[in-house]
C-alpha positions as a printed NumPy array, in Angstrom:
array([[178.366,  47.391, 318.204],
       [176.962,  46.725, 315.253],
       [173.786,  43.992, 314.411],
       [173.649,  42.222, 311.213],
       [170.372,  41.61 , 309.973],
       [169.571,  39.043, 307.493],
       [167.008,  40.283, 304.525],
       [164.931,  37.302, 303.155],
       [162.544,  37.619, 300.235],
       [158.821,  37.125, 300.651],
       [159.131,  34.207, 298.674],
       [161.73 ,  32.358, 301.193],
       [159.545,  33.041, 304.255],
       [156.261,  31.393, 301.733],
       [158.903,  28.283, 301.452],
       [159.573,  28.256, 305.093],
       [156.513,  28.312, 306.348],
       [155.505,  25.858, 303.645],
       [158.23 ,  23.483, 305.364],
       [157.406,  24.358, 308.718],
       [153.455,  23.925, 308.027],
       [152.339,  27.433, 308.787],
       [150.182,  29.942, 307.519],
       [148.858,  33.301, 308.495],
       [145.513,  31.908, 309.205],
       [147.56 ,  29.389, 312.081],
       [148.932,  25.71 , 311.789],
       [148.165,  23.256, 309.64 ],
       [147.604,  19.706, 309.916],
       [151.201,  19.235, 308.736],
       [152.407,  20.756, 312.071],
       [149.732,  18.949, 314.182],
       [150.802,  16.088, 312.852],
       [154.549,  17.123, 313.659],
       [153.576,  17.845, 317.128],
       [151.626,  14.385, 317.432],
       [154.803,  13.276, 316.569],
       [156.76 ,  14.653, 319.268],
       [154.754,  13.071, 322.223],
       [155.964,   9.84 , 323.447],
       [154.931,   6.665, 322.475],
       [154.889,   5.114, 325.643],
       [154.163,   8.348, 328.365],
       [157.882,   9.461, 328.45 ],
       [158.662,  12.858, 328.583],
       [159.83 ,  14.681, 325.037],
       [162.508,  16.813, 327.287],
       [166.185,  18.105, 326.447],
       [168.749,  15.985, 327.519],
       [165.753,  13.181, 328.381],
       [165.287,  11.813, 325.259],
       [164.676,   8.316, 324.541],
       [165.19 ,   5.771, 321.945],
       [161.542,   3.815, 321.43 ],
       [162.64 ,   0.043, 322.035],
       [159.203,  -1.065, 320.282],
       [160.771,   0.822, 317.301],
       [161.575,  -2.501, 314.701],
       [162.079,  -1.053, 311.227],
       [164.553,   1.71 , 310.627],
       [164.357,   2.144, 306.886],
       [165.345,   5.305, 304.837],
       [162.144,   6.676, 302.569],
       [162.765,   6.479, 298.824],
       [163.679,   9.941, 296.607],
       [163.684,   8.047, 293.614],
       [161.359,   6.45 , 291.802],
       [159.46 ,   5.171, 288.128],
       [156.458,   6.317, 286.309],
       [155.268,   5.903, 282.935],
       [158.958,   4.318, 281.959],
       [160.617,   7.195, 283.104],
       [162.275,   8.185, 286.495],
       [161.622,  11.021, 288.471],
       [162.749,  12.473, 292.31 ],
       [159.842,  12.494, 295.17 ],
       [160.242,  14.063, 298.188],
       [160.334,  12.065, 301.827],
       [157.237,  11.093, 303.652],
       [156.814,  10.797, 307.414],
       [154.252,   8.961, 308.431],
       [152.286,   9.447, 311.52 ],
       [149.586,   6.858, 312.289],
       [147.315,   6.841, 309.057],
       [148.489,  10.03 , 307.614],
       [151.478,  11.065, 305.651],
       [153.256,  14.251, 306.198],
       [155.456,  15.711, 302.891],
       [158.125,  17.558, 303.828],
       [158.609,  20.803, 301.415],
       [162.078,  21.763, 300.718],
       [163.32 ,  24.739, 299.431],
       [164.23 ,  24.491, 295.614],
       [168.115,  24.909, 294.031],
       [166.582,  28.47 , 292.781],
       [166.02 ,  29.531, 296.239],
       [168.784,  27.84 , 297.933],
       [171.286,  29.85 , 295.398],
       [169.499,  33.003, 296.019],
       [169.679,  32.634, 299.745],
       [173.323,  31.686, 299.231],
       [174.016,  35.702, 296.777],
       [172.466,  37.782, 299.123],
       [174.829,  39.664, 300.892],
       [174.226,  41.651, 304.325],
       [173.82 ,  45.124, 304.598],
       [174.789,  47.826, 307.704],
       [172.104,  49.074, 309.953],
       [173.977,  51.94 , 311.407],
       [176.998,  52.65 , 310.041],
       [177.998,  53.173, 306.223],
       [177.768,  50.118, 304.283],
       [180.722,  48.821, 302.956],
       [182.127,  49.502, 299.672],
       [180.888,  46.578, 297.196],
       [182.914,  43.977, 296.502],
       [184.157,  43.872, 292.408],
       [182.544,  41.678, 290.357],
       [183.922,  38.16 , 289.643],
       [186.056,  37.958, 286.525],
       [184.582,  36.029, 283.454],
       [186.662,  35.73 , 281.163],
       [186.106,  36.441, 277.238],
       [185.362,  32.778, 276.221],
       [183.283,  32.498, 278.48 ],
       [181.098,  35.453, 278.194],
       [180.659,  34.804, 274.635],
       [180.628,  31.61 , 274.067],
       [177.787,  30.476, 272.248],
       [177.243,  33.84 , 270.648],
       [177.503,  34.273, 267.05 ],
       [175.159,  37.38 , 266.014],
       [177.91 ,  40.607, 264.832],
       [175.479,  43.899, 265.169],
       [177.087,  45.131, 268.361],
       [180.426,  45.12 , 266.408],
       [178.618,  47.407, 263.576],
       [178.976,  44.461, 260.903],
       [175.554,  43.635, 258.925],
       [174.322,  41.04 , 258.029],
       [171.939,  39.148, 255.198],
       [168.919,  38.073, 256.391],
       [168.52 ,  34.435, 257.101],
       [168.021,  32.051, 254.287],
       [166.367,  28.472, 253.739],
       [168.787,  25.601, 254.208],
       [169.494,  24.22 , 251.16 ],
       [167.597,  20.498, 251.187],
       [169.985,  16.861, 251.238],
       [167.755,  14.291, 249.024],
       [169.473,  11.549, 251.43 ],
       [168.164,  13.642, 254.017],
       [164.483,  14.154, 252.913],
       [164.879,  10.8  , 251.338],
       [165.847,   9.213, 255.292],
       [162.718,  11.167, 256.434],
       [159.819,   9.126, 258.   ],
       [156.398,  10.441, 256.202],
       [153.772,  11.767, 258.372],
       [151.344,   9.135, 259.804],
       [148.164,   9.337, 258.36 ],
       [144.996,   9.278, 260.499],
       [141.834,   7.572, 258.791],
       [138.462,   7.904, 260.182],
       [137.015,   4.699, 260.389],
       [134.073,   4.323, 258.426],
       [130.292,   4.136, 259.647],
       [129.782,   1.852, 257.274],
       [128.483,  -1.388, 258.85 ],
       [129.256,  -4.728, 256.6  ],
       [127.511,  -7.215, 259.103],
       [124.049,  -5.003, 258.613],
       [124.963,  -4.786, 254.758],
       [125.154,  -8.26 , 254.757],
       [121.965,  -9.474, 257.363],
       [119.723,  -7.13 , 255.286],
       [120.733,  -8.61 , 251.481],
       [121.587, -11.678, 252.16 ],
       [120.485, -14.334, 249.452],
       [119.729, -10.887, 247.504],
       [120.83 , -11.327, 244.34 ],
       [120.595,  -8.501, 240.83 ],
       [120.201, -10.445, 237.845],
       [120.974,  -8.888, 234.247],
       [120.779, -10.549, 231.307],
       [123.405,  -9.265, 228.789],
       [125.2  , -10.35 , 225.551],
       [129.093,  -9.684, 224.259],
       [128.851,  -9.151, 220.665],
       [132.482,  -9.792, 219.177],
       [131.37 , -10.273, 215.549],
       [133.722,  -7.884, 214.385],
       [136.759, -10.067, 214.707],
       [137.659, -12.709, 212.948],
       [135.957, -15.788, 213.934],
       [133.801, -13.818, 216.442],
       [129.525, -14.252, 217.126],
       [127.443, -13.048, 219.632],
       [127.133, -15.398, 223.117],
       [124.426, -14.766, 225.654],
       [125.274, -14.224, 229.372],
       [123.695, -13.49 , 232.655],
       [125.402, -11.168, 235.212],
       [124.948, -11.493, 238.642],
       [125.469,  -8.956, 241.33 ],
       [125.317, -10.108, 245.248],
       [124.545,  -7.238, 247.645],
       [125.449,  -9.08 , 250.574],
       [129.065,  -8.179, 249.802],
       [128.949,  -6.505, 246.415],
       [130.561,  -8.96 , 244.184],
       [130.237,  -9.718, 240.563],
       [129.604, -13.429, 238.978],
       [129.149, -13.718, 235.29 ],
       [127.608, -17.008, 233.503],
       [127.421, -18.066, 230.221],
       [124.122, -18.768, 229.026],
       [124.449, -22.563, 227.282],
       [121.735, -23.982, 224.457],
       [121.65 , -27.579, 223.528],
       [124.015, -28.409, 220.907],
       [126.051, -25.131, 220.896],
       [129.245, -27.183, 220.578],
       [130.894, -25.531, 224.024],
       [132.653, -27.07 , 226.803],
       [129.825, -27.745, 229.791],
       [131.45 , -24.712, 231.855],
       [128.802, -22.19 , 232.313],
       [131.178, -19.634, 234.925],
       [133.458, -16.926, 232.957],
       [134.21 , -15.075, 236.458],
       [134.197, -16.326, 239.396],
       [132.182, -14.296, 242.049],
       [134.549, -12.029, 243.808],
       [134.819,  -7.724, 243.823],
       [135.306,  -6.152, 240.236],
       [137.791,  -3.483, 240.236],
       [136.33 ,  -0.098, 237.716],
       [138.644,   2.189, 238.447],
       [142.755,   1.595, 239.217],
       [145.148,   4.228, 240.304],
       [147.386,   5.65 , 238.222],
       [150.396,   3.942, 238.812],
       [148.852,   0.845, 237.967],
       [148.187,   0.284, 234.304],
       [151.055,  -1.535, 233.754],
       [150.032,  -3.992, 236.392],
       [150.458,  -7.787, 235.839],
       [146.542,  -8.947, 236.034],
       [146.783, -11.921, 234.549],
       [149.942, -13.023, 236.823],
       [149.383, -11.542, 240.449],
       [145.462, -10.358, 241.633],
       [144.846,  -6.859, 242.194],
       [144.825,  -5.402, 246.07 ],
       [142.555,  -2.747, 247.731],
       [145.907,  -0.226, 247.112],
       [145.818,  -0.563, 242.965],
       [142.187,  -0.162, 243.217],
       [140.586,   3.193, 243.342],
       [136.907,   2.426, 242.727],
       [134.769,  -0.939, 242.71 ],
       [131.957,  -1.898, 241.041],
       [128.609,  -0.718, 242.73 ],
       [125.384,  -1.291, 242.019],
       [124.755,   1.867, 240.27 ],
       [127.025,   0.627, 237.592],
       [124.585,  -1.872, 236.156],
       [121.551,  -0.671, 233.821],
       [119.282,  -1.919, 231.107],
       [120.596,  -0.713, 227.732],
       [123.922,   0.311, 228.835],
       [127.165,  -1.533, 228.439],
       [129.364,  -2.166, 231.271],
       [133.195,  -3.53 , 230.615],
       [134.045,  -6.232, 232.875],
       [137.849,  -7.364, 233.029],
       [138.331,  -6.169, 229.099],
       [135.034,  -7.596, 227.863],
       [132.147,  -5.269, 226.733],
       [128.227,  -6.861, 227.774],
       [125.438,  -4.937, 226.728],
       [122.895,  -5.255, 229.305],
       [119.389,  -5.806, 227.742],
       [117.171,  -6.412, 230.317],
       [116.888,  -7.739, 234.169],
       [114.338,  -9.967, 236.357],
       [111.572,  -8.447, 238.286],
       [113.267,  -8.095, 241.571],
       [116.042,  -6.045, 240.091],
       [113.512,  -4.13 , 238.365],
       [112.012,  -3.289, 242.031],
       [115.018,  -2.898, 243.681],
       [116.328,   0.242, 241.409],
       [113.063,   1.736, 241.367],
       [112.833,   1.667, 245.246],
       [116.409,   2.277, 245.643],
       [117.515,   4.443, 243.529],
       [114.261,   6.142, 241.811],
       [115.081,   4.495, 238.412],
       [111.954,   4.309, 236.333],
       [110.818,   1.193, 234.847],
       [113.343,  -1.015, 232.867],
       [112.071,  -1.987, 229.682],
       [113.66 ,  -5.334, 227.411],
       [115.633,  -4.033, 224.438],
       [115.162,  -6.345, 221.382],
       [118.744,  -7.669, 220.599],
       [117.672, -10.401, 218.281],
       [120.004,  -9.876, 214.975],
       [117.845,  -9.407, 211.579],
       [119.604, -11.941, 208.894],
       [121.677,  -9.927, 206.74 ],
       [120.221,  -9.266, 202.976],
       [120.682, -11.889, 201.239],
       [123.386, -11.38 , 198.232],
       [122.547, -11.803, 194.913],
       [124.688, -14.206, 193.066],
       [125.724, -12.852, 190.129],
       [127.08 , -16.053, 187.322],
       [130.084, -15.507, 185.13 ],
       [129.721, -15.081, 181.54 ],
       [128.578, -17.883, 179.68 ],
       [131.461, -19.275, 177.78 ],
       [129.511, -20.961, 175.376],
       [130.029, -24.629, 175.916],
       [127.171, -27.003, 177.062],
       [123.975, -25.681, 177.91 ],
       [123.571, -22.476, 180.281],
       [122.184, -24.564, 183.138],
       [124.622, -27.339, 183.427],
       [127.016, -24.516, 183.037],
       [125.305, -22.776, 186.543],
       [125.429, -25.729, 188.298],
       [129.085, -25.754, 188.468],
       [128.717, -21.984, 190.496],
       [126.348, -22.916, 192.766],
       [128.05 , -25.784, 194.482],
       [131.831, -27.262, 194.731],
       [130.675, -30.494, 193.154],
       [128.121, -29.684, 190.801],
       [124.437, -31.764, 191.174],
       [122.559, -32.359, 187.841],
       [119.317, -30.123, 186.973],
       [116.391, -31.002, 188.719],
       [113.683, -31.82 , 186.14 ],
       [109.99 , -31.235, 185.837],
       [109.19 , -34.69 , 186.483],
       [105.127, -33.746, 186.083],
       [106.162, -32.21 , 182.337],
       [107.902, -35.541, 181.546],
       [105.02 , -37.674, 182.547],
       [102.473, -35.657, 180.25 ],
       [104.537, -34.58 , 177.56 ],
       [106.53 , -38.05 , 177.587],
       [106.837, -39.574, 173.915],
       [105.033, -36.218, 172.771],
       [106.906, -35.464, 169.178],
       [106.638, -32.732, 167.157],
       [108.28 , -33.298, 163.755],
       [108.229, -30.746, 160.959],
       [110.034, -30.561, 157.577],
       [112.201, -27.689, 156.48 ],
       [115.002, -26.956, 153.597],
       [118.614, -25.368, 153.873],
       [118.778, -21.4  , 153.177],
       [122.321, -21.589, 151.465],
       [124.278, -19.451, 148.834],
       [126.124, -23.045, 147.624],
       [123.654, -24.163, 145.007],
       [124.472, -27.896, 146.166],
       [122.487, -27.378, 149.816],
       [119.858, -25.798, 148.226],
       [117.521, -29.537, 147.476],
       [118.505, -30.451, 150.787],
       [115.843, -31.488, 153.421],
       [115.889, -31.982, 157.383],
       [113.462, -33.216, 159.557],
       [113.38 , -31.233, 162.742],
       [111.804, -32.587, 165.79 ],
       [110.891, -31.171, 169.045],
       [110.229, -33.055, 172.103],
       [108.042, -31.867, 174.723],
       [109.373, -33.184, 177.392],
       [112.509, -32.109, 177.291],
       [112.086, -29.023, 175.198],
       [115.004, -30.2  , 172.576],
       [115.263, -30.522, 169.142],
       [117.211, -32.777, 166.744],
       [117.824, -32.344, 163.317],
       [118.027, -35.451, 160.806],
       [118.437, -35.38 , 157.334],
       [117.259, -37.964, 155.122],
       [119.574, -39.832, 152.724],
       [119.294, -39.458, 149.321],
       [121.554, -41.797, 146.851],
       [123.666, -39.755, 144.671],
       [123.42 , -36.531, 146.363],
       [126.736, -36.164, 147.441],
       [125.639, -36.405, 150.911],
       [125.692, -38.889, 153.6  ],
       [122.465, -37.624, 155.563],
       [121.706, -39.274, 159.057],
       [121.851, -37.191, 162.01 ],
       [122.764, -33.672, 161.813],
       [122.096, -32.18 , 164.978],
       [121.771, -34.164, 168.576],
       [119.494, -33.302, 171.153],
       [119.69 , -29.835, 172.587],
       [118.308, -26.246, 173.534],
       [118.308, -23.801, 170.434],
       [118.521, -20.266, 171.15 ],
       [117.131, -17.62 , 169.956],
       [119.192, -14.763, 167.66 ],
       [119.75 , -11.936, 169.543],
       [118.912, -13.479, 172.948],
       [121.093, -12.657, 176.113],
       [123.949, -14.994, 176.469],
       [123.346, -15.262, 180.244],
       [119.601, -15.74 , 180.079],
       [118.893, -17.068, 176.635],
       [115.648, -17.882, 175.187],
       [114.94 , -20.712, 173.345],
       [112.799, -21.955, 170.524],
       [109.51 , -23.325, 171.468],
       [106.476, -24.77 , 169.177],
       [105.081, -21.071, 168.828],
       [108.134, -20.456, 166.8  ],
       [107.57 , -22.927, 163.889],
       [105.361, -22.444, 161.719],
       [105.132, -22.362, 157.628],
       [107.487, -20.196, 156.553],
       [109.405, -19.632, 159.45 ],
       [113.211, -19.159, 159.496],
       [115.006, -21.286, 162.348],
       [118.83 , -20.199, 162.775],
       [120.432, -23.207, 164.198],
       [124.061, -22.541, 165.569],
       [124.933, -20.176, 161.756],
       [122.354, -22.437, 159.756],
       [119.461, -21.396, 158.433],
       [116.199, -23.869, 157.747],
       [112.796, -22.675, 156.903],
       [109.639, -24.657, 157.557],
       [107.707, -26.13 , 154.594],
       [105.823, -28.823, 155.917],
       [104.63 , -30.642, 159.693],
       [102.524, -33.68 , 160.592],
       [ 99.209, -32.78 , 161.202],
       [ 99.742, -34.01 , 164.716],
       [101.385, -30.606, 165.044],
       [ 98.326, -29.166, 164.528],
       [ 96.149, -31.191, 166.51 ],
       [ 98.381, -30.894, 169.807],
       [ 98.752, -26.551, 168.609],
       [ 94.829, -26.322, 168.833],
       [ 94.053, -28.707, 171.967],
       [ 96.753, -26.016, 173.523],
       [ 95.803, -22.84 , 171.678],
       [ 95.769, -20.345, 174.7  ],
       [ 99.336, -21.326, 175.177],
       [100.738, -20.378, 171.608],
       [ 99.603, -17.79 , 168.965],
       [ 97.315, -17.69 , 166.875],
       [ 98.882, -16.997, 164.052],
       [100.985, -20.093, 164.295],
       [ 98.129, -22.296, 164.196],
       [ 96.795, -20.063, 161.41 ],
       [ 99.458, -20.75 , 159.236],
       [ 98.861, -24.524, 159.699],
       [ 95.498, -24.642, 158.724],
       [ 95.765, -22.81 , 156.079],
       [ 98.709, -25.181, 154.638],
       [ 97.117, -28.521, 155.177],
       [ 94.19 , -27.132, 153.578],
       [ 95.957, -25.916, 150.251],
       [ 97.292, -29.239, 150.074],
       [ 95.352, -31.718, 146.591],
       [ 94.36 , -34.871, 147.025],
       [ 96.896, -36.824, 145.307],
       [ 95.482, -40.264, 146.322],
       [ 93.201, -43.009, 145.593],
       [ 91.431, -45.628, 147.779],
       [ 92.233, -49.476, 147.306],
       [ 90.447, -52.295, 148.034],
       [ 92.308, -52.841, 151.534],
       [ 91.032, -49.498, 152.598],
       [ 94.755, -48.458, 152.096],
       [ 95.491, -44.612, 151.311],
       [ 98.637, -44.848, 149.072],
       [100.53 , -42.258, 146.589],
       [102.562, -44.272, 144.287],
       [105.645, -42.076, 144.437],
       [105.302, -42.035, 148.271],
       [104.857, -45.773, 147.972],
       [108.357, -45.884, 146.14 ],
       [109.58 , -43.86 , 149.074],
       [108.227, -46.096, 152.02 ],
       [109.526, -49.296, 150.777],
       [113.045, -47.632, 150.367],
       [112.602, -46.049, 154.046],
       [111.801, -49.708, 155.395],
       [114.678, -51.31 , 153.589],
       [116.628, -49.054, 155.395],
       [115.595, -49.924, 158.634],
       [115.479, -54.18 , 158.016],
       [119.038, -53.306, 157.491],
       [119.953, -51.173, 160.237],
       [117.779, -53.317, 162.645],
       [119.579, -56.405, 161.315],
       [121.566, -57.381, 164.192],
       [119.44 , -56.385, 166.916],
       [116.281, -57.715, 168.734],
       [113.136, -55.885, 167.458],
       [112.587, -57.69 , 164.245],
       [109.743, -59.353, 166.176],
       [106.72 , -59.097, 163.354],
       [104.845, -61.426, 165.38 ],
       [104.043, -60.476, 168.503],
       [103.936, -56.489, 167.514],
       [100.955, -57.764, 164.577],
       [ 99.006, -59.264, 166.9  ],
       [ 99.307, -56.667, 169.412],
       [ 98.308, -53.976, 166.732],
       [ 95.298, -56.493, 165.477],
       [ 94.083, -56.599, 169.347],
       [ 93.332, -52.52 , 169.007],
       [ 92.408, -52.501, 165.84 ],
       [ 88.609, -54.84 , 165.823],
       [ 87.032, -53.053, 163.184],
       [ 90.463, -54.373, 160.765],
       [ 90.942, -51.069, 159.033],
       [ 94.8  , -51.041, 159.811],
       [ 94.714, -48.222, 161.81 ],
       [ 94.944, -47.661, 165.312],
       [ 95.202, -44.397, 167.33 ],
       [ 98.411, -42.462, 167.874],
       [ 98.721, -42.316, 171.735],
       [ 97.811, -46.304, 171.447],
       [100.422, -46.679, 168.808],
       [102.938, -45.263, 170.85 ],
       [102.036, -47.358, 173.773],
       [102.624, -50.251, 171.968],
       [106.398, -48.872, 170.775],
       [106.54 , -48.122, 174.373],
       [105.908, -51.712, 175.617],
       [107.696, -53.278, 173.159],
       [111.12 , -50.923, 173.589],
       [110.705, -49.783, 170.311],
       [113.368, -46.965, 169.01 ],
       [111.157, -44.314, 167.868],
       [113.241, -41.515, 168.544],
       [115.574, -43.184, 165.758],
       [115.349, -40.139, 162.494],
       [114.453, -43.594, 160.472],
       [111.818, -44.7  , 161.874],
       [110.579, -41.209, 163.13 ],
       [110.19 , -40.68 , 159.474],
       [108.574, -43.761, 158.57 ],
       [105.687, -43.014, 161.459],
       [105.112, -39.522, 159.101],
       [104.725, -41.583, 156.331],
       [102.238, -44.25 , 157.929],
       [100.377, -41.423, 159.385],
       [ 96.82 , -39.918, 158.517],
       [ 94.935, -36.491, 158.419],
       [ 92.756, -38.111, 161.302],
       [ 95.23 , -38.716, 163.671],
       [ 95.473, -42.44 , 162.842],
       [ 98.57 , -44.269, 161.801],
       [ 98.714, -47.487, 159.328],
       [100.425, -49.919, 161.634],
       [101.001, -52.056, 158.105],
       [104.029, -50.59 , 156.24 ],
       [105.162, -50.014, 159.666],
       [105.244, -53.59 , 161.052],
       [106.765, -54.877, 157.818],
       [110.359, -52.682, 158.913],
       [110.505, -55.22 , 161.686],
       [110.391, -58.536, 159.862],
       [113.233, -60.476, 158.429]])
């Protein structure tokens, strides 16, 4: 007879002593909880065959092998409870249980038997799922990269991205600067453009939450809308990314992804110029807290003010056109200087002194034509004004008509510059000299010796030589007159002359006014008490003046000459007579 043994592995007899609750040290509590189990409930006997149901026994449930955790289900062995404690029951795992069911058993005594053949497998399925060829002798290439899909990559879901979170604490940033403001005064220059000045404004930067506000800096009477705020306060974007410089600004706002870098506080400084939205401030200085702040903060040493006040630009020298001849060189300026030219501004002090202030000389024609050559002018200058007129006498049978030959005006010089001429003045008459009037040619023969008197109560203004030449001449000059018995001093030939002068004037004066003899006698008579017929030449004049008298008429102008004496005195006489009928 032959036994049959049965050859387990170590690890079955682990699993069934782990099922049956035994070690090699002795029981567990697994197995004296089994054998707890086993005594009766109620003091029957556990025996074969005497077995019995427990009647107390109410709930004959099944224990649960399946189960839920985390979302997902899972298998859990049986529990048997006894009293408080809970006993698992191991069971032996599909591993074992297939190993237990391949072992075969094996002759003690005799020969063992011969080995059963293999079970068939066939070919597909003994290689199925096996594609290397090296047992076959084939080679192969090494393996290569799988060529990429772009809808592939493209249907890829990018790798999340982890960010730190920062340690940056906003709610302290904003408890320790609150109502902590940077203040920089700046200005944007845009003078370059058309149009464009220089406008003062004030930056300020909040370091509670780092935002930006610029104001406009207002004066009274700038002519600007009462709007002071060019940005609002809010965070100022420096730096974008790159894939947004084509970005709408003006349309949409700008988020925290088109924004690489903000404006900080180190982006501010005294004498450097920050661009804000497009617009270029020069910073030029900052309060005293700011000042403090950087210094403390950031080690910055002491902000100083930059001058930024503008200089006024050099003032350009206006340059006139060419005079063109016509008028006189200063109502010809005026019309350069202003759209709608003003008249000359006159020396109103000259014109009070100098007013009725005549300086009359006598001079000839230099002419080839033998006919101009006996023909005299009387040239007169007037202070005041610093014209001259030329009047020439008439002469019956001369061939000419005489009367006025030149109105007033400014005489330049020969040779002067057009632009800046200069003109004749009383230091440029005397005896002998030659006046070029406009091509014509006089020389000086003779003056009134009020010339003379006026030339040496003003001698450091004119030359010498000029009053010279007039002392000289009136002192050549013969006596060529006698006394009469009404203390008269009369040449016969100028005689002749004065009463042809004075018919002249009755007749010009004919139809007017001032053939008053009357009144103008006894006004003369009033200044004269001693009754020599003279009376001073400043009173004279006054009278003329009072009376509206035309003196600057060439007539009467020459009839004054006449009346007049060496001392300075004129014989009011022959002149009264041209104003009676």
């Amino acid at each position: 007879m032959f036994g049959v043994t049965m050859v387990t592995q170590p690890s079955v007899r682990v699993s069934v002593a782990r099922a049956t609750g035994e070690t090699e040290a002795g029981p567990s509590k697994a197995a004296a909880a089994a054998a707890m189990v086993s005594k009766p409930v109620h003091g029957l006997p556990l025996l074969p065959g005497f077995s019995f149901s427990d009647p107390t026994k109410t709930n004959f449930h099944r224990n649960q092998t399946l189960g839920y955790r985390n979302g997902f289900a899972y298998t859990r062995l049986p529990t048997v409870g006894v009293g408080g404690d809970r006993l698992h029951v191991n069971q032996l795992s599909q591993a074992d249980l297939d190993e237990l069911a391949n072992k075969r058993p094996t002759l003690t005594f005799e020969e063992p038997k011969q080995v059963p053949p293999s079970d068939f497998i066939p070919a597909h399925v003994a290689f199925d799922k096996k594609v290397f060829l090296e047992s076959q002798g084939i080679e192969v290439n090494p393996p290569e990269k799988m060529a990429l899909d772009p809808y592939t990559e493209h249907r890829k879901k990018p790798l999340r991205i982890y960010v730190t979170p920062s340690d940056f604490d906003q709610f302290k940033q904003f408890l320790t600067f609150d109502k902590k403001v940077l203040r920089f005064y700046s200005i944007w220059d845009d003078t370059d453009s058309m149009f464009g000045e220089s406008r003062a404004y004030i930056i300020h930067y909040y370091l509670a939450d780092d935002t930006v506000e610029v104001r406009e800096v207002h004066e009274r009477n700038d002519g600007r809308d009462p709007f002071p705020v060019l940005v609002k306060r809010q965070r100022l974007p420096k730096v974008l990314v790159g894939n947004s410089k084509d970005f709408p600004r003006c349309v949409l706002e700008v988020s925290e992804q088109d924004v690489k870098e903000w404006f900080t506080a180190k982006d501010f400084a005294v004498g450097q110029p920050v661009t804000i939205l497009g617009r270029t401030f020069f910073i030029y200085d900052c309060d005293k807290f700011t000042r403090e702040f950087y210094r403390d903060k950031f080690g910055f040493p002491e902000f100083s003010a930059i001058d930024v006040s503008k200089k006024p630009p050099p003032a350009i020298k206006q340059e006139l056109p060419p005079y063109n001849g016509f008028g006189l060189v200063e109502d010809s300026a005026q019309n350069c200087f202003a759209l709608i030219p003003k008249p000359l501004k006159k020396d109103v002090i000259k014109m009070l002194t100098d007013d009725h202030k005549v300086l009359r000389y006598m001079a000839v024609l230099e002419s080839p034509i033998p006919e101009d050559r006996g023909r005299h002018f009387i040239i007169s200058y007037y202070l005041a004004t610093e014209m001259i007129t030329i009047f020439e006498p008439p002469v019956r049978n001369s061939g000419f008509f005489g009367g006025k030959y030149l109105g007033k005006t400014k005489i330049a010089k020969p040779g002067s510059c057009v632009d800046k001429p200069t003109f004749y003045g009383p230091g440029d008459f005397f005896i002998g000299a030659l006046i070029e009037v406009f091509g014509h040619r006089f020389i000086i023969q003779d003056a009134d010796e009020y010339v003379l008197k006026y030339l040496e109560s003003n001698a450091k203004d004119y030359p010498p030589s000029t009053i010279l030449s007039f002392k000289n001449h009136f002192l050549k000059q013969q006596p060529t007159t006698q006394e009469s018995d009404s203390g008269l001093i009369e040449d016969h030939k100028e005689k002749k002359d004065i009463e042809t002068l004075i018919k002249e004037i009755q007749e010009r004066l004919k139809n007017s006014d001032f053939l008053l003899e009357g009144p103008i006698r006894e006004a003369f008579q009033i200044l004269d008490k001693d009754k020599t017929g003279y009376v001073d030449r400043e009173k004279f004049f006054g009278i003329c003046k009072n009376f509206n008298l035309p003196v600057d008429d060439c007539l009467i102008n020459q009839l004054i000459r006449m009346c007049s004496s060496g001392e300075g005195k004129i014989n009011y006489y022959n002149f009264i007579r041209a104003f009676s009928q």
